[in-house]
C-alpha positions in Angstrom: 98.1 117.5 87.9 95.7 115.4 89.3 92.0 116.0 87.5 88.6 115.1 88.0 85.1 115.9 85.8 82.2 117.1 87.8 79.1 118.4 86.6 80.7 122.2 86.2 83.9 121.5 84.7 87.4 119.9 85.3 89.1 120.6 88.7 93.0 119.9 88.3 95.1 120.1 91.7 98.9 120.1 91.2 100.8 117.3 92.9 102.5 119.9 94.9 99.2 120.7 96.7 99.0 117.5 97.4 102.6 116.6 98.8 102.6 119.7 101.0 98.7 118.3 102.6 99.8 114.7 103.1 103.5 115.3 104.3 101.9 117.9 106.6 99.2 115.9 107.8 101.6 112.9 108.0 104.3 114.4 109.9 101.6 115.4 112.8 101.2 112.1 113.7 103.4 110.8 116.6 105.8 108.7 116.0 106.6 109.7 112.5 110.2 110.9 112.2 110.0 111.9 108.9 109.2 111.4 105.2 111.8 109.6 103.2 112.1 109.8 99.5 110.9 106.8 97.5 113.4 105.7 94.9 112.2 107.5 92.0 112.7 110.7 93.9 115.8 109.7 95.6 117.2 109.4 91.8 115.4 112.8 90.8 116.8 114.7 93.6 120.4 113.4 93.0 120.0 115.0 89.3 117.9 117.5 90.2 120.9 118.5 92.9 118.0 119.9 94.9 115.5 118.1 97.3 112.2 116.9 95.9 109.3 119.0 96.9 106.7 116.1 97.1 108.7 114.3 99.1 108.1 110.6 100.4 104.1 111.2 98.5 103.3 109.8 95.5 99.4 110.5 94.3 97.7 108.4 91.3 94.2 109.2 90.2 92.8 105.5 89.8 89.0 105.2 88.4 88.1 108.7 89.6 89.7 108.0 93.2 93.1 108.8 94.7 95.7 106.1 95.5 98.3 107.7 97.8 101.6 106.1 98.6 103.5 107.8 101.7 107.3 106.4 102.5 108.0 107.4 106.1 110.9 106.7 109.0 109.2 106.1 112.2 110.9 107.0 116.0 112.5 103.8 117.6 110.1 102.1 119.7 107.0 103.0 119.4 104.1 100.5 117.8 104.5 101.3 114.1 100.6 98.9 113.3 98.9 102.1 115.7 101.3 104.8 113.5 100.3 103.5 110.8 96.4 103.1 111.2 96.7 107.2 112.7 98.6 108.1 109.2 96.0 106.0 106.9 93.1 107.8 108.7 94.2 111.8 109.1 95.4 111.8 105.6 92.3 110.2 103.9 90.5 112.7 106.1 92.4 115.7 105.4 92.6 115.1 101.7 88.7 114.3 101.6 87.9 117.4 103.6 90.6 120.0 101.6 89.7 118.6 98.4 86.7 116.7 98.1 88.1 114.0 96.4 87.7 110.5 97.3 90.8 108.4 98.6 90.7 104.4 97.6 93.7 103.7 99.3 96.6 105.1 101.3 99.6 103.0 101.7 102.1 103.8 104.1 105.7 102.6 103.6 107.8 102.2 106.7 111.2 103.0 105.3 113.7 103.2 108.5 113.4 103.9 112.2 115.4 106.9 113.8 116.3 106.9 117.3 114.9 110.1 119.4 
């Protein structure tokens, strides 16, 4: 659960939530093949026997903003720097405008490239 204090109470948003609105907004982009699990949730799936449901996100609550982390494969040939300036911008966006919460960072891991 990620949690912040405001002047009515605590609002806590599960990290589902926030998985399924990044990987959504994410995978809209073009060029973005796909999400890819990180390493942490590569390992977690394979005991798990069952695929991660916040996969290829990872959200941190640093100082009262977010820090997301998004691990990606992009399509063969196309200009991953403009992919990756499109991804940083619609997911601080969506998350800002579905949440309210403010975004410090998105990194965007480019893990592999698929061919089309």
């Amino acid at each position: 659960m990620i949690g912040f204090e405001t002047n009515l109470g605590t609002v806590e948003i599960s990290q589902e939530y926030f998985a399924n609105l990044i990987g959504r907004a994410a995978s809209e982009c073009y060029g973005v093949a796909g999400m890819i699990n990180s390493t942490y949730q590569d390992i977690r799936s394979r005991l798990m026997r069952r695929e991660a449901p916040d996969k290829g996100v990872r959200v941190r609550n640093e100082d009262g903003r977010l820090v997301v982390d998004i691990h990606i494969a992009v399509t063969y040939g196309v200009n991953i720097a403009a992919i990756v300036k499109s991804i940083v911008h619609k997911v601080r966006y969506t998350v800002e405008e579905s949440t309210g919460f403010p975004v410090a960072k998105v990194n965007v891991y480019v893990d592999s490239m698929k061919a089309q």
